[in-house]
N, C-alpha and C positions, 0 to 999 in steps of 0.2 A: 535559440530559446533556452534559458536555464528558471528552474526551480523558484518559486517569487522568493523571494526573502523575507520576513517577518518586518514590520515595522518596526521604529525606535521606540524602544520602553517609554518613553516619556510622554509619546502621542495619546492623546484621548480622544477616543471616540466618539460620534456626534452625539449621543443621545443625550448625556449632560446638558446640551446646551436646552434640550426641547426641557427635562425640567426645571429646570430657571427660569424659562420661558412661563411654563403652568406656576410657577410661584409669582412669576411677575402680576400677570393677568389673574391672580385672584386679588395681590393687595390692592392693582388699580379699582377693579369692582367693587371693594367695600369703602375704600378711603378717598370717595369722590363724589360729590352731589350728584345724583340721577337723573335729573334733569338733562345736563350734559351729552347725555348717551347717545351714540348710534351704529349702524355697520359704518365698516368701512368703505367709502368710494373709490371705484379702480378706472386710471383712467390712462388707457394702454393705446401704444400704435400695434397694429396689425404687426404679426411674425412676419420677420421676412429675413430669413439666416442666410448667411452666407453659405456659397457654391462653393464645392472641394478647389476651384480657384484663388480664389478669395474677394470674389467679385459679386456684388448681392444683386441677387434678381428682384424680379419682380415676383409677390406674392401669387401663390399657385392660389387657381380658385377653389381647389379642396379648402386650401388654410382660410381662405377669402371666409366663407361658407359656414367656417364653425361656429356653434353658439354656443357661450357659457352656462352652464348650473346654475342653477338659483341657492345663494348662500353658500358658495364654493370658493374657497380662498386658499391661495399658494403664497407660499414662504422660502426665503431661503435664510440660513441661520448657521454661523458659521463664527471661531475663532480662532485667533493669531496664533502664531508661534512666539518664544523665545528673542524677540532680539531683530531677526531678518525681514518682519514685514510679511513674511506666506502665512497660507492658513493652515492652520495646525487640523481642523473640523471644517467640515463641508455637510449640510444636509439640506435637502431638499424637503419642502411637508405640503400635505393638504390639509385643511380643515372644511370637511361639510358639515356648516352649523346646521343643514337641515336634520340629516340623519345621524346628526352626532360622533363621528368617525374621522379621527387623526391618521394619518399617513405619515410617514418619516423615510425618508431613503438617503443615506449616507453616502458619499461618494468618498471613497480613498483618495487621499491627499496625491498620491503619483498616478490617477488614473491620466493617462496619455492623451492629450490633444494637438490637433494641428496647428502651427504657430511659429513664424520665422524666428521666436527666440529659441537660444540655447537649450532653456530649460523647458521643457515642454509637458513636464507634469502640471496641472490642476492648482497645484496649490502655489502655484507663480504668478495667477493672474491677480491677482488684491497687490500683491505690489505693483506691477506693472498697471494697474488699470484702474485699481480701487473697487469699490460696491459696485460702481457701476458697470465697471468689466466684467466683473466678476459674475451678476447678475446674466449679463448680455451671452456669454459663453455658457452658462447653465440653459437657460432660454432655449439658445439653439439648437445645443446640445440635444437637450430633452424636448421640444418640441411643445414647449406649453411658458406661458407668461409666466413672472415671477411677479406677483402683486408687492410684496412687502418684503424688507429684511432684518433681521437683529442680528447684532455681531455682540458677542459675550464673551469677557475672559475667562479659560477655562478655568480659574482659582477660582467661582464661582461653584464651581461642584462642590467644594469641601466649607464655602463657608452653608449654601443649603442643606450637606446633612446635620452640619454642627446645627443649623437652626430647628432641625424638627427633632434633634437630642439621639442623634445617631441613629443606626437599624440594626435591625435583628437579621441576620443573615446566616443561610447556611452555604459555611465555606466547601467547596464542592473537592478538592483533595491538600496534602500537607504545600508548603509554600516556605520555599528557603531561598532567601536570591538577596546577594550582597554586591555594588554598585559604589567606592569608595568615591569616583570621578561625580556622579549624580547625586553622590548622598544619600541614597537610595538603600534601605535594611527594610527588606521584605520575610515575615517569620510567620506561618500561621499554621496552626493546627486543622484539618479536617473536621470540619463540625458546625453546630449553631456557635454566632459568635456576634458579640453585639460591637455597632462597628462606628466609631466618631468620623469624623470628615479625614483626617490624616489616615488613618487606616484603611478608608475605603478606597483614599486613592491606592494606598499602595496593594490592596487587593485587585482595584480593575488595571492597575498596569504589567502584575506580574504575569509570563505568558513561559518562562520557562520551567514548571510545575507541570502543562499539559503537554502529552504526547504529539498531540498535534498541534502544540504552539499558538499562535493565534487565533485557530480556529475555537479553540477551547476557551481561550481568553475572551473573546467575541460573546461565546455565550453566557460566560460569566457577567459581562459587563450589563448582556440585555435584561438577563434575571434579577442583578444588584437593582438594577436602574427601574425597574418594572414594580417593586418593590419600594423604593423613594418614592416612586410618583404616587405610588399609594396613601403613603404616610402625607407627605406633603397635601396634596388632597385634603386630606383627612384632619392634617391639626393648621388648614393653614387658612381658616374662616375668621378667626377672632383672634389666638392668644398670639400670634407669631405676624401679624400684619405689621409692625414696625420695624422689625429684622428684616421682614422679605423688602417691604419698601429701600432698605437703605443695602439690602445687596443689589437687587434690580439698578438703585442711584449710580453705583459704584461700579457697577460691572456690565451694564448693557448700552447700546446706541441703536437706534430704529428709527425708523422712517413713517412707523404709526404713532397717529395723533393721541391722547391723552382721551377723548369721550372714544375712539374706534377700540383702545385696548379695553377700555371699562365692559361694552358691549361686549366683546370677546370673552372678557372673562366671565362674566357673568353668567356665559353659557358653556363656558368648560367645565365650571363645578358642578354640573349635573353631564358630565360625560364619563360611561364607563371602563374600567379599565380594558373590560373587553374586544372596547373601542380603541382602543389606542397601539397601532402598531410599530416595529421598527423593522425595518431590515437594511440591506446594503446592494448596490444594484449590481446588477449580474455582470461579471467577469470572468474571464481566462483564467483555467487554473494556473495556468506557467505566464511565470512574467517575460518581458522583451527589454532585452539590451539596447542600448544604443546610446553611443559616445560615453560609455561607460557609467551608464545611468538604470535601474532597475525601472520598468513603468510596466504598471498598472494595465492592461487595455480589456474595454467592455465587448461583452457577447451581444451583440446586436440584436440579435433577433429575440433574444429574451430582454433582454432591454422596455421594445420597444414594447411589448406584452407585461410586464413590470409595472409600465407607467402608465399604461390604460386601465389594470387593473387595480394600482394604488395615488398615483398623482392626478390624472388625466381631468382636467374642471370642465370638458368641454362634454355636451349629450352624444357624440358621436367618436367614436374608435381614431385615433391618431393613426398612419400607415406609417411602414419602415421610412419612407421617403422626407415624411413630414420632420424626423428628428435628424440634426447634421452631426452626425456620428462617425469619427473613422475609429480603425481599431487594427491590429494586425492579426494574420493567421497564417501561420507556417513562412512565418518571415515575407508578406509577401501586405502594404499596405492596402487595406479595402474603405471603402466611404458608403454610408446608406442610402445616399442619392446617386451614386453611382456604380451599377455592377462591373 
């Protein structure tokens, strides 16, 4: 077991991609006959994940059994990397249009899964398998349907703050970090600082400024981003519905229809910020080697308590069992369906 390692500067976090997403789903809501409107229809096979074999059972009658929310929709929403084909962002969300409340859970790019490939982080399976892999290994993973997905370039964060005319930010300590090979010139004062699209990136990627590295960076990026989604909100009813239309054009792919986004958005602009959360799903503090690979692997049992309290679309508690999770601890592989 050694120490995790910090991710690569250049990696951006999921939350970006969720506001793009609320820019999307306001311009569909204004710039589309209403007529058109409706929820979206889901129309899913029963879970049925595969065994720490790799041999898929037959549906347990717990999973048989469960019943969906009324107006409860799952997402997954995720963007490329560089060049390679992996996902740079990975998040998982709910939206309960009943009670108004977004969910966001971010999965680390090197979170560990079982898989005859070499590479066996997370963010392998969109090349290897595409959306649909992709989806199918989250699914199992987490023990709950994935209704829908957006895939968004992450360049899409700098053109939405350029579009609401930068933020108002307070930068949380001083920031000096130079990067010749990434072109990267990071400089910022401690303070309020009003901040365009190019400089926000380079505020949410600098992480060697905090003592504790990432963990500091993380919360910078959630308060910047908490902050956008506000503004956005806020100016993105009328004067800005042409720009967001033509980032959305430019920078998203989805699998919802054109009247199910309009429906959606429509009821996001009355959702409150207090409504809206992020986090990232529980993990090991020390990462695991193997073949000379740093990964990620999750705490199960908070896990599975994570996703009943923030994902879970179904009226009744998911069990350890129900999500197919391995993970390791004390060098020693463990799976949730199997003790």
């Amino acid at each position: 077991m050694h120490k995790r390692k910090s991710l690569p500067l250049r990696i951006l976090k999921g939350f970006y991609i969720f506001i793009v997403i609320i820019a999307a789903l306001i311009v569909a809501a204004f710039c589309v006959y209403k007529a058109t409107v409706r929820p979206p229809e889901m129309d899913h096979k029963p879970l049925a994940s595969p065994t720490v074999s790799g041999e898929r059972p037959q549906e347990s009658s717990h999973m048989g059994d469960l019943k969906r929310k009324d107006g409860v929709y799952t997402f997954l929403l995720f963007g490329t990397d560089d060049g390679n084909g992996n996902t740079d962002t990975i998040m998982v969300g709910t939206y309960d249009t009943v009670r108004q409340t977004v969910h966001m859970l971010s999965i680390p790019r090197d979170t560990m899964i079982e898989t005859n490939r070499s590479n066996k982080r997370i963010n392998a399976v969109y090349a290897a398998g595409g959306v649909e892999g992709l989806e199918e290994e989250l699914s199992d993973m987490l023990g709950i349907p994935i209704d829908f997905y957006v895939q968004i370039d992450l360049q899409a964060f700098v053109a939405i703050v350029d579009a609401v005319g930068g933020v108002d930010f307070e930068v949380p300590v001083d920031m000096d970090y130079e990067d010749f090979v990434q072109d990267l010139y990071i400089h910022f004062e401690k303070g309020m600082q009003h901040l365009d699209g190019q400089k926000a990136l380079e505020l949410v990627r600098c992480r060697n400024a905090y003592i504790n590295q990432d963990i500091g960076r993380m919360q910078t990026q959630q308060n910047f981003l908490t902050a956008l989604a506000a503004k956005v909100l806020k100016v993105g009813s009328i004067s800005k519905i042409q720009e967001f239309a033509a980032i959305f054009n430019r920078y998203a792919k989805t699998d919802l229809k054109l009247e199910n986004i309009i429906w959606l958005g429509e009821r996001l602009l009355s959702i409150k910020m207090d409504n809206l959360s992020f986090e990232t799903i529980p993990i090991h503090d020390n990462s695991y080697m193997y073949n000379g690979r740093a990964y990620v692997t999750l705490d199960m049992n908070q896990v599975v308590r994570t996703v009943n309290e923030k994902l879970n679309p179904y009226t009744e508690d998911l069990k350890l069992s129900d999500l197919d999770m391995m993970s390791v601890v004390n060098g020693r592989t463990v799976h949730s369906r199997k003790s």
